[in-house]
DRENLO-719641 format. One record per residue (C-alpha): residue number from 0; residue in one letter; chain; x, y, z. Coordinates in Angstrom, 2 decimals. Layout:
REM residues N
(site NUM; "A"; "A"; (X; Y; Z))
...
END
This chain:
REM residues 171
(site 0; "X"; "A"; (193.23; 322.12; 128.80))
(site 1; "X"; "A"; (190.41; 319.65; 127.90))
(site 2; "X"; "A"; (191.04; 316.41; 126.43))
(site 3; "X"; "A"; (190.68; 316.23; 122.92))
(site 4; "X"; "A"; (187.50; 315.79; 120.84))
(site 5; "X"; "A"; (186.36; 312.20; 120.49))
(site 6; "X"; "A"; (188.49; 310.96; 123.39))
(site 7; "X"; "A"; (185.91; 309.27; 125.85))
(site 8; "X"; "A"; (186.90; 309.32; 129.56))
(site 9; "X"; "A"; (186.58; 307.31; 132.86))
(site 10; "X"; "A"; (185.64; 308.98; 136.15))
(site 11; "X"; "A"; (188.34; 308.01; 138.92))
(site 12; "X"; "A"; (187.14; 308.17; 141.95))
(site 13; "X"; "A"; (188.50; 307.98; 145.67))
(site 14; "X"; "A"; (185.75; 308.19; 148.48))
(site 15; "X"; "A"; (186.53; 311.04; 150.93))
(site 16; "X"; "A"; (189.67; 309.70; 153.05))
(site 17; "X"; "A"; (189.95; 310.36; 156.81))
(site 18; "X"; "A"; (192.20; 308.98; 159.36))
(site 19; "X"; "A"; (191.19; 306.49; 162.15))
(site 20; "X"; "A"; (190.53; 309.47; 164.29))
(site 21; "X"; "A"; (187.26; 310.36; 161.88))
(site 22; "X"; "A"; (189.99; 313.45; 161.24))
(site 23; "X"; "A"; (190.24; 314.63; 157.47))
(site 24; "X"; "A"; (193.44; 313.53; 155.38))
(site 25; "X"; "A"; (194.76; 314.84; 151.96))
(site 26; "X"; "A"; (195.29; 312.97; 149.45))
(site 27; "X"; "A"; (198.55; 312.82; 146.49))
(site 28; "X"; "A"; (197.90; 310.95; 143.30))
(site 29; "X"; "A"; (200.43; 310.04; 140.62))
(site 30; "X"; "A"; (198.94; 308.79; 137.40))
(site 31; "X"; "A"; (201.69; 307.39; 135.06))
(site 32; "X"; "A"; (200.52; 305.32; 131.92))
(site 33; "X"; "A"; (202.66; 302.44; 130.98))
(site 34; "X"; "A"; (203.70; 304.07; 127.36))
(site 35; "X"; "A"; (204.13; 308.00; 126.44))
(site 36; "X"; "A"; (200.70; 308.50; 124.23))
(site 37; "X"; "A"; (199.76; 310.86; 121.81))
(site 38; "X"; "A"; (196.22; 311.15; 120.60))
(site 39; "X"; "A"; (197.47; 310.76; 116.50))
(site 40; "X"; "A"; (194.27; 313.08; 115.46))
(site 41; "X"; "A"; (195.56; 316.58; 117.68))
(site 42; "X"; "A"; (199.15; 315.44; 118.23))
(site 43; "X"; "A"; (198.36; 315.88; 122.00))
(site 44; "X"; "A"; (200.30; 314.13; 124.57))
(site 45; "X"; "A"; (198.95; 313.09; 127.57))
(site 46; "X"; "A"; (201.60; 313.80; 130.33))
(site 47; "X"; "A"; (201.73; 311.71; 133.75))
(site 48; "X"; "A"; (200.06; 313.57; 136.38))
(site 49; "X"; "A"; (201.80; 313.95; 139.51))
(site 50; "X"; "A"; (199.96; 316.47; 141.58))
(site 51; "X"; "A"; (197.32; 316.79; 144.89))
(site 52; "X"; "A"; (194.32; 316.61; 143.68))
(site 53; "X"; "A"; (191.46; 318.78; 145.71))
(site 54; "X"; "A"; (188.29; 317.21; 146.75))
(site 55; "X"; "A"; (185.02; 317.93; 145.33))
(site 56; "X"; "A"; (182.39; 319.86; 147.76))
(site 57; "X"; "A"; (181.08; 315.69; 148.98))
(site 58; "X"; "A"; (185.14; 315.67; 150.17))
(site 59; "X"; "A"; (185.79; 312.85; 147.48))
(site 60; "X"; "A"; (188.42; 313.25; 144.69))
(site 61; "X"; "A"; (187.20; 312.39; 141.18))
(site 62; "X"; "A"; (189.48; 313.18; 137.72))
(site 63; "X"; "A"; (188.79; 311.95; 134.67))
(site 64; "X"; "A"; (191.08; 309.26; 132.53))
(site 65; "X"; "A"; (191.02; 308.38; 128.60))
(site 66; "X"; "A"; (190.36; 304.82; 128.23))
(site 67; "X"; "A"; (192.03; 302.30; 126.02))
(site 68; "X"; "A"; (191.08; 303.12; 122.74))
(site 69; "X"; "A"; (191.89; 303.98; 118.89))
(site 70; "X"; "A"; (193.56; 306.69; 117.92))
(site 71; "X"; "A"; (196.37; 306.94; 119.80))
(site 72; "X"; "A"; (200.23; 306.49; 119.05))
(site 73; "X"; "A"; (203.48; 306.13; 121.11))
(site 74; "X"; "A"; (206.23; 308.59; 120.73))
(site 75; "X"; "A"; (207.34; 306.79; 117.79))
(site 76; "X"; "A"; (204.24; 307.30; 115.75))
(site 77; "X"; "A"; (203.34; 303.60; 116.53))
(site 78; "X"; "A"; (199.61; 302.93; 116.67))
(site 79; "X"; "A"; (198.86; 301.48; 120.63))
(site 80; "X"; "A"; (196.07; 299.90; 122.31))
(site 81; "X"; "A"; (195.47; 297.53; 125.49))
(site 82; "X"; "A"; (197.73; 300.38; 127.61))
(site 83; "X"; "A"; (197.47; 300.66; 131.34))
(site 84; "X"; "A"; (197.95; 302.79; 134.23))
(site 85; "X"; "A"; (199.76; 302.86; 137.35))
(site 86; "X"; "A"; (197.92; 305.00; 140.05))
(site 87; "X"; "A"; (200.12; 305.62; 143.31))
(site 88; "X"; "A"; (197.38; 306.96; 146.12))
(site 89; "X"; "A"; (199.44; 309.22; 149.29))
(site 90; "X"; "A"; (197.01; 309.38; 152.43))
(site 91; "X"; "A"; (198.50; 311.88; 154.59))
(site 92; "X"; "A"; (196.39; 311.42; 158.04))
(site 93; "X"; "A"; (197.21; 312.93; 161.34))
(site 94; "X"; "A"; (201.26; 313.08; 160.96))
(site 95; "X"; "A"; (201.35; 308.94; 159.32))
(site 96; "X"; "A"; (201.23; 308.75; 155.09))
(site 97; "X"; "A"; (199.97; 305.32; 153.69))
(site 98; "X"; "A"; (200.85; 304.40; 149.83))
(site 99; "X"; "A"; (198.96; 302.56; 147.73))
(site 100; "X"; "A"; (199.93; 301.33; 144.43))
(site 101; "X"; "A"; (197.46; 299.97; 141.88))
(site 102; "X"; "A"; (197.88; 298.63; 138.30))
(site 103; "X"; "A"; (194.67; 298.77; 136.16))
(site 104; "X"; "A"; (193.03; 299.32; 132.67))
(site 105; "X"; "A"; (190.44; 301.11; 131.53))
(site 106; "X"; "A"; (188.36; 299.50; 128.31))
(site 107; "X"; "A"; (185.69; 301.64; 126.43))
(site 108; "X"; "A"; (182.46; 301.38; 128.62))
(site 109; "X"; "A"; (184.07; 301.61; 131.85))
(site 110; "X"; "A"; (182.45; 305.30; 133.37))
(site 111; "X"; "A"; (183.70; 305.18; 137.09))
(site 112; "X"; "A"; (186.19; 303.03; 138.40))
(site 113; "X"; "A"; (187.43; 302.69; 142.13))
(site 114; "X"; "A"; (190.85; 302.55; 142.49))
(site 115; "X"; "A"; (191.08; 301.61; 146.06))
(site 116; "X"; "A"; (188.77; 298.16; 145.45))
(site 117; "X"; "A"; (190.76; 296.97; 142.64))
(site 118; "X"; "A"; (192.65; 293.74; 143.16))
(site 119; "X"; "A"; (196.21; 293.33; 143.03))
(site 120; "X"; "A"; (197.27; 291.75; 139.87))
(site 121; "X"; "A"; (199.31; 292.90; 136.48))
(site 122; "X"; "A"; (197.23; 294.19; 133.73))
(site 123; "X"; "A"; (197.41; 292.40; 129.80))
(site 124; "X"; "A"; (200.07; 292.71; 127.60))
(site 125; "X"; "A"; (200.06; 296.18; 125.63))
(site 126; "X"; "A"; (199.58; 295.81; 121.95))
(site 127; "X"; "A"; (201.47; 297.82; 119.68))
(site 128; "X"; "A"; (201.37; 298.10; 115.93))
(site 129; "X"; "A"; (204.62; 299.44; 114.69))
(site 130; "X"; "A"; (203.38; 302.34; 111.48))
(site 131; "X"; "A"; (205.24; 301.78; 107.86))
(site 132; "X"; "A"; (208.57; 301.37; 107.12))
(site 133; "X"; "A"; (210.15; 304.25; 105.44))
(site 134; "X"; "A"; (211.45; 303.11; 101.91))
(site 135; "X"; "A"; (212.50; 305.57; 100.17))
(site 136; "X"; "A"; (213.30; 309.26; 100.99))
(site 137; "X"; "A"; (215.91; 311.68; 99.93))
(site 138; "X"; "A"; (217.34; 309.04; 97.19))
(site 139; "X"; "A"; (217.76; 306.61; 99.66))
(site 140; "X"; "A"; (216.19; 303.38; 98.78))
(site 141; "X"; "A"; (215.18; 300.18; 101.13))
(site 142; "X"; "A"; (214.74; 299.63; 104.71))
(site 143; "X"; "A"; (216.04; 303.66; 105.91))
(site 144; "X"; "A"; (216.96; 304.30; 109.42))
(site 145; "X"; "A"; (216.24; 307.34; 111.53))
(site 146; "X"; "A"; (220.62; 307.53; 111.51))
(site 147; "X"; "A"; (220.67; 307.59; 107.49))
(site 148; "X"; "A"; (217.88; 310.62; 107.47))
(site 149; "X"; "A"; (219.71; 312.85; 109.63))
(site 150; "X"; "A"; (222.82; 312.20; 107.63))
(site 151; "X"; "A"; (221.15; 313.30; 104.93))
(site 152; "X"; "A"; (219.70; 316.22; 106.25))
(site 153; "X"; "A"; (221.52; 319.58; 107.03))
(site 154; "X"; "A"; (222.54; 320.70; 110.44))
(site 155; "X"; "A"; (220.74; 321.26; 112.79))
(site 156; "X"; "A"; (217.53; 320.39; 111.61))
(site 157; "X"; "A"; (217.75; 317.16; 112.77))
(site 158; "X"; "A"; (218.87; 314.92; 115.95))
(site 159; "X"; "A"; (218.77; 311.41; 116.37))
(site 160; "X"; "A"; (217.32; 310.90; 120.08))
(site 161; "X"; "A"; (217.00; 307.20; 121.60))
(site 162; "X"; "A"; (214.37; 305.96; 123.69))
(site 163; "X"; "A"; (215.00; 303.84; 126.66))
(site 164; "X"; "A"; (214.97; 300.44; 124.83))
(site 165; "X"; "A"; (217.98; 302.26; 123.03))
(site 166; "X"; "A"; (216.07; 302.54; 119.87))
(site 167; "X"; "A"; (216.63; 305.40; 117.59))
(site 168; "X"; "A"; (214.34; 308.37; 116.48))
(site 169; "X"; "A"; (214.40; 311.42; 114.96))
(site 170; "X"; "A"; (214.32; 314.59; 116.74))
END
């Protein structure tokens, strides 16, 4: 499935690998961003990619990433920017695997990134701007909690699921 219209991408790229032998190697990539996101426009989540990922007809591996930019949410509807990625690289040579695990971001303007020369180091803080507070719904008045809507709401229509801060939302 394409990304979404409007999202603009980076081009990862990993030069062919080979072993110290001059031998080819295959490669394993997981790509996890550091929250869930959504793109808020097509409702669209963007799932971590955990996968081998072929090599073009050169023998290098190039996928495309969305950068950091507007219009996307966390699970919670929350509007987030300044989010990062953690990119785990498995060389398989001739029977020895190395890892390599690299932290990075990816700002509107970046087009191809190498994720093998990037230096060690932890990315910004993540920015994220909770949306409005419910006030009123169903009769209730004031600050309403996800727990209060699914009281008021019939069975089974609603769940209350919590997130891994322990924070409540609706299901």
């Amino acid at each position: 499935m394409p990304f979404p219209s409007g999202v603009t991408l980076c081009a990862v790229h990993i030069p062919e690998p080979t072993d110290h032998q001059g031998d080819n190697a295959t490669v394993r990539v997981t790509v996890e961003p550091s929250h869930m996101l959504v793109h808020q426009e097509s409702g669209v989540a963007l799932a971590k990619i955990d996968r081998e990922i072929k090599a073009t007809e050169s023998g290098d591996i190039v996928f495309n990433l969305p950068h950091d930019q507007p219009g996307f949410v966390d699970k919670r509807g929350n509007t987030i920017r300044g989010w990062s990625y953690k990119l785990t690289i498995i060389i398989q040579g001739s029977g020895k695997s190395d890892m390599t695990v690299k932290t990075f971001q990816l700002p509107v303007g970046v087009n191809l990134m190498h994720p093998l020369l990037i230096v060690d180091g932890p990315p910004i803080a993540t920015v994220i701007t909770p949306g409005p507070t419910v006030t009123s719904v169903g009769g209730l008045t004031g600050v309403v909690t996800a727990e209060q809507i699914a009281a008021i709401l019939p069975a089974p229509s609603a769940a209350i699921g919590y997130d891994t801060d322990g924070v409540p939302y609706l299901i």
